[in-house]
KEPALUM-186207 format. One record per residue (C-alpha): residue number from 1; residue in three letters; chain; x, y, z. Coordinates in nm, 4 decimals. Layout:
% KEPALUM-186207
 seq type mol        x        y        z
 NUM  Ala   A        X        Y        Z
...
//
This chain:
% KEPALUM-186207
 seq type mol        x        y        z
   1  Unk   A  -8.1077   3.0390  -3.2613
   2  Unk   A  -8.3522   3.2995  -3.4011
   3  Unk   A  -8.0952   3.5550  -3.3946
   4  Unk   A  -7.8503   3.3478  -3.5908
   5  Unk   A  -8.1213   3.2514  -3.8361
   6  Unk   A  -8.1874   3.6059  -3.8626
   7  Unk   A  -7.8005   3.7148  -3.9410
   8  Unk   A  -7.7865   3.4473  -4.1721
   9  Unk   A  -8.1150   3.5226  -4.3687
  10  Unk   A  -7.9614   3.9102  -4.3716
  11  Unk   A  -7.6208   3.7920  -4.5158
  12  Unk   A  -7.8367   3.6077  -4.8046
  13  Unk   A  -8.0491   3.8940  -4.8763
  14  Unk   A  -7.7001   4.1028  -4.9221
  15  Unk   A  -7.5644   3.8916  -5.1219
  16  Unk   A  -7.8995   3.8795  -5.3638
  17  Unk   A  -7.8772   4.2639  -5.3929
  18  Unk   A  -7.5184   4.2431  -5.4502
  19  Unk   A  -7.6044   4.0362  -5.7655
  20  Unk   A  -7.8533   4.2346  -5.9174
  21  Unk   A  -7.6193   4.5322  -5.9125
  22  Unk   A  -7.5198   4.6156  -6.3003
  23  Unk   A  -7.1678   4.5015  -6.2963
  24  Unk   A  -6.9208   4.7664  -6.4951
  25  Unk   A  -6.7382   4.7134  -6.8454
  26  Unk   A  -6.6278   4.3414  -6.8404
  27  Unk   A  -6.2235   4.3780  -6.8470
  28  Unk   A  -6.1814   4.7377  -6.8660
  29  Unk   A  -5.8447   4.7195  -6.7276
  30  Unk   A  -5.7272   4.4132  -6.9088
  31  Unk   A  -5.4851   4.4366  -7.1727
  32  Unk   A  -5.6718   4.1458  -7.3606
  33  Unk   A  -6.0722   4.0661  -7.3123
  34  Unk   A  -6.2432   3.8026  -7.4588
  35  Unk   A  -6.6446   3.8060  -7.4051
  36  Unk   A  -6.8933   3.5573  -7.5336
  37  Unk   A  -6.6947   3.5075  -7.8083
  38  Unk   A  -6.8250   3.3297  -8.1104
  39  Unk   A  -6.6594   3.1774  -8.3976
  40  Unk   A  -6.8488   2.9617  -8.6328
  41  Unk   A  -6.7021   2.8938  -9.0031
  42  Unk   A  -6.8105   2.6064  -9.2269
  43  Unk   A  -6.6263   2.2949  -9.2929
  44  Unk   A  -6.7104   2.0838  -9.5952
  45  Unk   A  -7.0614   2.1757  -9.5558
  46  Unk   A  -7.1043   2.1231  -9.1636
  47  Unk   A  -7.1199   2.4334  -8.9199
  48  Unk   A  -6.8160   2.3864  -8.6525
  49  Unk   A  -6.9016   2.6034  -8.3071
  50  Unk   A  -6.4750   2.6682  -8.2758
  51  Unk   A  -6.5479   2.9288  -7.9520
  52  Unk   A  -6.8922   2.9053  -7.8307
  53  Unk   A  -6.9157   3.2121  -7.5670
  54  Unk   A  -6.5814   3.2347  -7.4639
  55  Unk   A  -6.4647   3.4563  -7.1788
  56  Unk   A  -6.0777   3.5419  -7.1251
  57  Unk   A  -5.8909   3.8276  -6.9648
  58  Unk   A  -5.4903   3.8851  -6.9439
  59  Unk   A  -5.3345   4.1662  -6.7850
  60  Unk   A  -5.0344   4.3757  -6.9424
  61  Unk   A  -4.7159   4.1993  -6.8631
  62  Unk   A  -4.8419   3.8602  -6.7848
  63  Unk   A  -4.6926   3.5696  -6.8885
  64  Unk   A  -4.9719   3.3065  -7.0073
  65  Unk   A  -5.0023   2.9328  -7.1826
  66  Unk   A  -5.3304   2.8659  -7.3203
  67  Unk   A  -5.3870   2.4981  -7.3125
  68  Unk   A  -5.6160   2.2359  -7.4954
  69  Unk   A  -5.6774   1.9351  -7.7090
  70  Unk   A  -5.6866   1.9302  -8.0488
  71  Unk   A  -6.0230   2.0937  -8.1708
  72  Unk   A  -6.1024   2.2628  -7.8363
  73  Unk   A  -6.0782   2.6086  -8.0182
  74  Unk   A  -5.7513   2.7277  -7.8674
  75  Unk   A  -5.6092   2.8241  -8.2446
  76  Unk   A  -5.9318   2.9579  -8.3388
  77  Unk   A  -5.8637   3.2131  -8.0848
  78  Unk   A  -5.4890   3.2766  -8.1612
  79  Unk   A  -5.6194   3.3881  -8.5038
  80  Unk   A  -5.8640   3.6184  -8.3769
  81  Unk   A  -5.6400   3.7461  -8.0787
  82  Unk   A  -5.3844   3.8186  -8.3452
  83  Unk   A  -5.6239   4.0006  -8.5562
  84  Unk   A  -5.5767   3.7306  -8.8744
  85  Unk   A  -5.9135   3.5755  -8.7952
  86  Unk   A  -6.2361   3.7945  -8.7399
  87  Unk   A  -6.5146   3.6559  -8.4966
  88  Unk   A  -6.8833   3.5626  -8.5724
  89  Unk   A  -7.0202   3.7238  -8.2268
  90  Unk   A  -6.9132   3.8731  -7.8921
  91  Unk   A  -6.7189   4.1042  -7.7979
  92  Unk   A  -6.2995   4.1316  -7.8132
  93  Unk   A  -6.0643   4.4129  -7.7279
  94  Unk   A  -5.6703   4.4255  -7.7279
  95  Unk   A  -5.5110   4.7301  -7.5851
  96  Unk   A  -5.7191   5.0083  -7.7830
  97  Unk   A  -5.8361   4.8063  -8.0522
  98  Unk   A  -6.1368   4.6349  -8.1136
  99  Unk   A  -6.1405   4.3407  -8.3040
 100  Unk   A  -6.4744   4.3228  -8.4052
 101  Unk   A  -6.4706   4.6414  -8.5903
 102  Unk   A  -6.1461   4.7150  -8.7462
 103  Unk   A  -6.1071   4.7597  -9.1230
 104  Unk   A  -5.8700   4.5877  -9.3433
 105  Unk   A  -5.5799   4.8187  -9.3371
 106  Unk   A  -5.6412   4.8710  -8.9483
 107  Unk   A  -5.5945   4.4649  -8.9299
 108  Unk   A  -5.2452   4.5145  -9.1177
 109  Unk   A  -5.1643   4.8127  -8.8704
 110  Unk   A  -5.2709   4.6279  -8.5655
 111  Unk   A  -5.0745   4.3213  -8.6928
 112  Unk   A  -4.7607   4.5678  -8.7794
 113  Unk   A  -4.7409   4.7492  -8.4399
 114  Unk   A  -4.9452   4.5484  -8.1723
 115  Unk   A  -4.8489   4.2523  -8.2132
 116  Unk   A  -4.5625   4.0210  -8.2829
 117  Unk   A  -4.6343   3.6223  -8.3830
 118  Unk   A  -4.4457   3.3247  -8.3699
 119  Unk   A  -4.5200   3.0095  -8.5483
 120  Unk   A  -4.4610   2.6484  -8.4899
 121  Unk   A  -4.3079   2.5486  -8.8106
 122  Unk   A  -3.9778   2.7616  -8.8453
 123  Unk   A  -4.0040   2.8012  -9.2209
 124  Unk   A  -4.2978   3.0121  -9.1638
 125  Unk   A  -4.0854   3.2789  -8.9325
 126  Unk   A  -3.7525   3.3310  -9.0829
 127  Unk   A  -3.6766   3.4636  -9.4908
 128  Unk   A  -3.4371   3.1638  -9.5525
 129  Unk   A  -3.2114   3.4056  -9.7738
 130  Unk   A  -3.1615   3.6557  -9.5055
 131  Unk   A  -2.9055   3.6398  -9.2142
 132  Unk   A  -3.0857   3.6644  -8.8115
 133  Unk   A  -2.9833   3.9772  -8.8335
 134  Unk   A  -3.1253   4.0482  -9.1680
 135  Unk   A  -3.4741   3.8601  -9.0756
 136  Unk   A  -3.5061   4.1312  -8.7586
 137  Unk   A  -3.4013   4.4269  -8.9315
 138  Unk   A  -3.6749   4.3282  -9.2211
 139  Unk   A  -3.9892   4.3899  -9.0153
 140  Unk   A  -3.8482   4.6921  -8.8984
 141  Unk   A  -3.7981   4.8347  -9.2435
 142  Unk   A  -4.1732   4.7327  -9.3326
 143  Unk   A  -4.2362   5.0043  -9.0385
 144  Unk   A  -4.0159   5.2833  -9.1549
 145  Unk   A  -3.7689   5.2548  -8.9028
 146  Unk   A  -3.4083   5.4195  -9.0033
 147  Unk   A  -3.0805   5.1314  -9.1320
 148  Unk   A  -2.8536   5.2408  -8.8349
 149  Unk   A  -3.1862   5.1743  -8.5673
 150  Unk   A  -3.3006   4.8877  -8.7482
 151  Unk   A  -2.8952   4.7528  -8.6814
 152  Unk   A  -2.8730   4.8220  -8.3264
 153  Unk   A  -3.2405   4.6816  -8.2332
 154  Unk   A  -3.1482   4.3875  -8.4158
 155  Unk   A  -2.8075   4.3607  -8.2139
 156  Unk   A  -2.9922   4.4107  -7.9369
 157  Unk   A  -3.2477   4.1355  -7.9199
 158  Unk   A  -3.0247   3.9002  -8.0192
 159  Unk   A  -2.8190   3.9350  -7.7814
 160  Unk   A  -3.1266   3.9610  -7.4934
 161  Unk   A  -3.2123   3.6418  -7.6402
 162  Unk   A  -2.8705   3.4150  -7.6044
 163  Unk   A  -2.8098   3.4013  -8.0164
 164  Unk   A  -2.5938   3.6841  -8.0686
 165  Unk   A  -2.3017   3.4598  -8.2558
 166  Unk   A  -2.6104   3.3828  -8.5016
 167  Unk   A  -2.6409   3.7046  -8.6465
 168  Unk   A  -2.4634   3.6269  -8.9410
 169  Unk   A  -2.5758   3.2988  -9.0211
 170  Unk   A  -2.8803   3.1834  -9.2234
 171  Unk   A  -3.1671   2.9623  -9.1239
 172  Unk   A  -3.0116   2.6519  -9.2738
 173  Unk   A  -2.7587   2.7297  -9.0612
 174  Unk   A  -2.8800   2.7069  -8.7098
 175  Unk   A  -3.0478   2.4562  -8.5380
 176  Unk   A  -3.4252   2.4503  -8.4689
 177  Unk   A  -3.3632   2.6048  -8.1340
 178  Unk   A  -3.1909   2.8670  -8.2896
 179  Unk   A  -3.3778   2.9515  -8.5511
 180  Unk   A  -3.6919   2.9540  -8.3067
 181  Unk   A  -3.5301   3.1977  -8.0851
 182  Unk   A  -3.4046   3.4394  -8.4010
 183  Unk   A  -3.8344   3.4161  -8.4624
 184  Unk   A  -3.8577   3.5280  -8.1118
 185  Unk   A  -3.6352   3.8242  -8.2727
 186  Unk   A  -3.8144   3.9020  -8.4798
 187  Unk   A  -4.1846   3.9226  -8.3349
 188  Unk   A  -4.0472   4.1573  -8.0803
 189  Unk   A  -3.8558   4.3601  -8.3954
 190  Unk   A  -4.1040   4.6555  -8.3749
 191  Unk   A  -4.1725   4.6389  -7.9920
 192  Unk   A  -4.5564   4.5349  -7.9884
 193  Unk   A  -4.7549   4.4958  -7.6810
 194  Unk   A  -4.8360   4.1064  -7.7151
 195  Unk   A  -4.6335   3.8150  -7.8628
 196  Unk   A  -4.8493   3.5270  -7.9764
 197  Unk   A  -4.6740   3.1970  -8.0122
 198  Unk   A  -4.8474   2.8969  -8.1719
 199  Unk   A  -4.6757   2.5703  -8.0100
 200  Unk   A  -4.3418   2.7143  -8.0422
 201  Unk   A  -4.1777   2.4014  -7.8847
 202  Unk   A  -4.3841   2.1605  -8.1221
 203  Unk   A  -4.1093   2.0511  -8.3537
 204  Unk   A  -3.8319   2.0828  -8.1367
 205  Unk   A  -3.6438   1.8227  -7.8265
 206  Unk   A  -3.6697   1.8907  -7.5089
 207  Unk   A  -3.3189   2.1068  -7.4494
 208  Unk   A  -3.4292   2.3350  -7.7344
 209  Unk   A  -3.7581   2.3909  -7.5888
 210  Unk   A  -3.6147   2.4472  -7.3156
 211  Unk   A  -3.4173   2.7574  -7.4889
 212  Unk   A  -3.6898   2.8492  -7.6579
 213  Unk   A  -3.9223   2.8875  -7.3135
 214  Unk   A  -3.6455   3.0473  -7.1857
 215  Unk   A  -3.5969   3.3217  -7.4367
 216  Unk   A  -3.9742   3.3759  -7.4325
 217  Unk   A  -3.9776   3.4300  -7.0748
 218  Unk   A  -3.6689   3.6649  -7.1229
 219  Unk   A  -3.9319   3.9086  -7.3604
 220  Unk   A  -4.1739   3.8783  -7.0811
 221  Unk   A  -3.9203   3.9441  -6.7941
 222  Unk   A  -3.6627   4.2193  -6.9291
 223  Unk   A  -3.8308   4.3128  -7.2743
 224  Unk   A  -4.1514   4.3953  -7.1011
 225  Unk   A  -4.3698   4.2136  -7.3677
 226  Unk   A  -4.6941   4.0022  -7.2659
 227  Unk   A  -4.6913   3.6972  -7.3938
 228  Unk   A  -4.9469   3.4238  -7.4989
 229  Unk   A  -4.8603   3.0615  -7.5442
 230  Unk   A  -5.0352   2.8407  -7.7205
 231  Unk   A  -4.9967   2.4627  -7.7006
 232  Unk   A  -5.1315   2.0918  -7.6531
 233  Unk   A  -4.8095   2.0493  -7.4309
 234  Unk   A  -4.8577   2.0377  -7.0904
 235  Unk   A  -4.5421   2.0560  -6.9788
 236  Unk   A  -4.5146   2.4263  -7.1146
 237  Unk   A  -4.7494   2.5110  -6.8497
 238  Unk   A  -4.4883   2.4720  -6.5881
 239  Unk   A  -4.3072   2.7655  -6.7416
 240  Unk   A  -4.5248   2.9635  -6.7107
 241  Unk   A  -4.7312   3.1938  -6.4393
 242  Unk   A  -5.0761   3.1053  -6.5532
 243  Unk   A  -5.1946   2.8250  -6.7037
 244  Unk   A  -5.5624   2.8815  -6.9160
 245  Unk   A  -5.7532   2.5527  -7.0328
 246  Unk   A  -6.0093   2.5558  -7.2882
 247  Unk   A  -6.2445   2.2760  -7.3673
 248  Unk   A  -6.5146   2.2645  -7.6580
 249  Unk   A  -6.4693   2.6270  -7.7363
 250  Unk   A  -6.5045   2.7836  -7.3711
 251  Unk   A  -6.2348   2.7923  -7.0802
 252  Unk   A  -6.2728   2.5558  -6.8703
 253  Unk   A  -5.9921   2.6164  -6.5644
 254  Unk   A  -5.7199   2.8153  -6.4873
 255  Unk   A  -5.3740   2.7176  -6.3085
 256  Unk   A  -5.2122   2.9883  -6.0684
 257  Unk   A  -4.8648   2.9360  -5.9731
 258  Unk   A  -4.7153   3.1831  -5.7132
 259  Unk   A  -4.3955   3.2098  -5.5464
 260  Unk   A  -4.4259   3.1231  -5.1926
 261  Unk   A  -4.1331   3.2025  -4.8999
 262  Unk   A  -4.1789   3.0073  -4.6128
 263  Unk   A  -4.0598   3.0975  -4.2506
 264  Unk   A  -3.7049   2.9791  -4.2767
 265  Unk   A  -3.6440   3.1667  -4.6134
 266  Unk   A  -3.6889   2.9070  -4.8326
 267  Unk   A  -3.9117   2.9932  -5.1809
 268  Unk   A  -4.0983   2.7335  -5.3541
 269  Unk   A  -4.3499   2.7569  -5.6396
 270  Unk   A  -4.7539   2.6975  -5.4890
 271  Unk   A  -5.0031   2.6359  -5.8048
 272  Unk   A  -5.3279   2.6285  -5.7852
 273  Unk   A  -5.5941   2.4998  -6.0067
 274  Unk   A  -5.9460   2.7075  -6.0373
 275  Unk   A  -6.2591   2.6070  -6.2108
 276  Unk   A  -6.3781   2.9223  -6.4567
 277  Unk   A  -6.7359   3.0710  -6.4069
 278  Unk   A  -6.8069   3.2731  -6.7598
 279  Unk   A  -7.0197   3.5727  -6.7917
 280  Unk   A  -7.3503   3.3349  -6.8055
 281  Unk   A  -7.2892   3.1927  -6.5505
 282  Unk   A  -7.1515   2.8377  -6.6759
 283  Unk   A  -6.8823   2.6560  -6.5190
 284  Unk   A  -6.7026   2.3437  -6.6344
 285  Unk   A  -6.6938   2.0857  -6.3739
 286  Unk   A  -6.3628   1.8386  -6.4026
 287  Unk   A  -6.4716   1.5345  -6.5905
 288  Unk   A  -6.3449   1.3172  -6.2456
 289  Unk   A  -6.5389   1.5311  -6.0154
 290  Unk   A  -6.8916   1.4396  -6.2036
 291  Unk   A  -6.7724   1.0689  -6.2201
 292  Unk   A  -6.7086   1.0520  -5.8239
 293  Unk   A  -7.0151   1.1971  -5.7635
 294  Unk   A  -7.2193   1.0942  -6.0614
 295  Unk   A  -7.2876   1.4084  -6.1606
 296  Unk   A  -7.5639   1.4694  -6.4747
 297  Unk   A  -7.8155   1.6287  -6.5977
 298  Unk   A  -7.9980   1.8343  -6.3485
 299  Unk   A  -7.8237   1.9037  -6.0252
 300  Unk   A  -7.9425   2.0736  -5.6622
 301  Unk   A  -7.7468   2.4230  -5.5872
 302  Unk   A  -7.7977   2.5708  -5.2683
 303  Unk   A  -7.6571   2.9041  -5.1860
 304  Unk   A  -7.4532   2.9618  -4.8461
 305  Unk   A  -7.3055   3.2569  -4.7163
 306  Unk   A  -6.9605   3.2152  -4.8853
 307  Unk   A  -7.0337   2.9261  -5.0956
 308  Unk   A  -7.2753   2.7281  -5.3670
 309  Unk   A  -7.2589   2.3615  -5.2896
 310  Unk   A  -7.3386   2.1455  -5.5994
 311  Unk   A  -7.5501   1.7945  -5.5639
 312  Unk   A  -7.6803   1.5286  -5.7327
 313  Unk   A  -8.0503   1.5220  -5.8315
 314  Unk   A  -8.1273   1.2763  -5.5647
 315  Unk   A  -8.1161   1.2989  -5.1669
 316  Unk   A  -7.8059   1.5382  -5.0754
 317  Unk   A  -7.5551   1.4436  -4.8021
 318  Unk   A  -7.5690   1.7049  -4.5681
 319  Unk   A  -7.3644   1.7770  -4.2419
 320  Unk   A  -7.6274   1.6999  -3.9856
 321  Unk   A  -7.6630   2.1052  -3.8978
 322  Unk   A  -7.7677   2.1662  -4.2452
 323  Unk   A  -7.9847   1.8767  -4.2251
 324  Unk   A  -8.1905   1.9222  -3.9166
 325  Unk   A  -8.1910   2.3444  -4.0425
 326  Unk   A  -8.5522   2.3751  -4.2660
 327  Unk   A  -8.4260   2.7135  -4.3206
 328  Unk   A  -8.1046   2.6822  -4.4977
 329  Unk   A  -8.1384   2.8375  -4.8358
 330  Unk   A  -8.1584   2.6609  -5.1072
 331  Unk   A  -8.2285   2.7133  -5.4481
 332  Unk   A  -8.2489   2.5156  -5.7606
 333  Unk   A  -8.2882   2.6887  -6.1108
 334  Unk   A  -8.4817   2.6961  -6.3127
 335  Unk   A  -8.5013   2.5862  -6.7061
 336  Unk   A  -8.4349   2.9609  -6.7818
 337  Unk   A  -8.1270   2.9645  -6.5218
 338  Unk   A  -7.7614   2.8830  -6.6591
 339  Unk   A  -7.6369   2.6055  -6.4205
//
């Protein structure tokens, strides 16, 4: 028993040092990171706290939906991610540039080459006096880019996209499916990094969102563009790989899904839902989980080898082991601690 105790108290001890070691650059290998971002602006008179600390990393080539209610800051940080919104505090990096320090004509570079944006409302995407093809070719001669390139790039992504027959045709011409997809067009015109798309799917029915989901997984898959989805929809979330949510300004949970092949052959989708611990330390407990266990206000943490188990501020239920141990570890924070 002592020896166990021992190996136990060891293991504990590791895992203190462990945290005290100075971590390295938060996302240094992430295409996009987000940390303790801030944005604050003023509304009619009153202060609104849009992203209050938020932590977010995306990898190149990843596929993502960013989730939330209305007001839970998700299109506060579209605007910043896509460099037409500049935060209050933190810190926020895409690729090579950072956000937090760029100059006016570096935002209208950035904007030009790094990214490519897609709006809900069509009007805003498409020149309604230009053909598709016209509309792609048009960001593309903003850039400098030759007539004969600008032709066959447009060409190109329309056909990648399922809308070649549209390349003639206007915007009052095509459905809202269509006309969605030619906007897909033409945010991937001058081959950015990142496409940003703000509820795509909001105006349309279901088949055209349908296209539309599938033409932005298309850029993802064979145009080799990461792509960030913004929406209220839920149901977007099941087209994609990962599935961010963010609630009152911070993210609150991610959803994985992975392809899994069982022993017969046979490959079916796993997801699986995470809670998200920020860079203080906070984590978002599901609203159902606190009401089961009537979770609020101060709560016990005690640290285990592998785990932190989380209790009411009253008399914990313990396995009978842990309850008979005295020298479990525990250990409840403090009012400086984050908990």
């Amino acid at each position: 028993m002592t020896s166990t105790l021992t190996d136990d108290r060891a293991a504990l001890d590791s895992l203190e040092r462990r945290a005290r070691q100075r971590p390295g650059e938060y996302g240094a290998h992430a295409l996009i990171a987000c940390e303790s971002l801030v944005r604050i602006y003023q509304s009619e008179g009153i202060e609104v706290q849009a992203l209050q600390g938020l932590d977010l990393l995306i990898d190149a080539g990843e596929l993502v939906a960013i989730v939330g209610a209305s007001g839970s800051g998700k299109s506060t940080l579209l605007s910043v991610l896509s460099g037409l919104d500049v935060p209050t505090a933190g810190r926020v990096r895409v690729g090579e540039w950072d956000l937090m320090a760029m100059t006016a004509r570096e935002r209208v570079t950035y904007r030009r080459s790094m990214v490519g944006f897609v709006w809900q409302q069509t009007a805003r995407n498409l020149v309604p006096y230009l053909t598709a093809a016209e509309n792609i070719a048009f960001p593309q001669a903003l850039a400098g880019v030759r007539r004969a390139a600008r032709r066959h790039r447009s060409t190109e992504l329309l056909e990648a996209l399922g809308i070649g027959y549209c390349a003639d045709r206007r915007p009052v011409q095509m459905s809202g499916g269509e006309q969605q997809r030619v906007a897909i067009g033409v945010a991937l015109a001058n081959s950015p990094q990142i496409v940003f798309a703000d509820e795509p799917t909001g105006e349309l029915d279901t088949a055209s969102s349908d296209e539309v989901l599938d033409a932005l997984r298309a850029a993802n898959r064979d145009l080799g563009a990461t792509v960030v989805i913004v929406t209220h929809d839920s149901g977007v979330s099941e087209h994609v790989e990962r599935t961010v949510a963010i609630r009152d300004g911070r993210t609150s949970s991610e959803v994985v899904r992975r392809t899994h092949t069982d022993e017969h052959g046979a490959e079916q989708v796993v997801a699986q839902e995470y809670a998200m611990l920020d860079r203080a330390g906070r984590v978002q407990l599901p609203q159902e989980y606190r009401e089961v266990l009537e979770l609020s206000g101060r709560v016990r943490l005690a640290l285990e080898q592998s785990h932190i188990t989380v209790w009411p501020d009253r008399t914990p239920t313990a396995a009978p082991d842990e309850a008979a141990d005295p020298d479990v570890a525990e250990h409840v924070p403090t009012s400086e601690e984050p908990s």
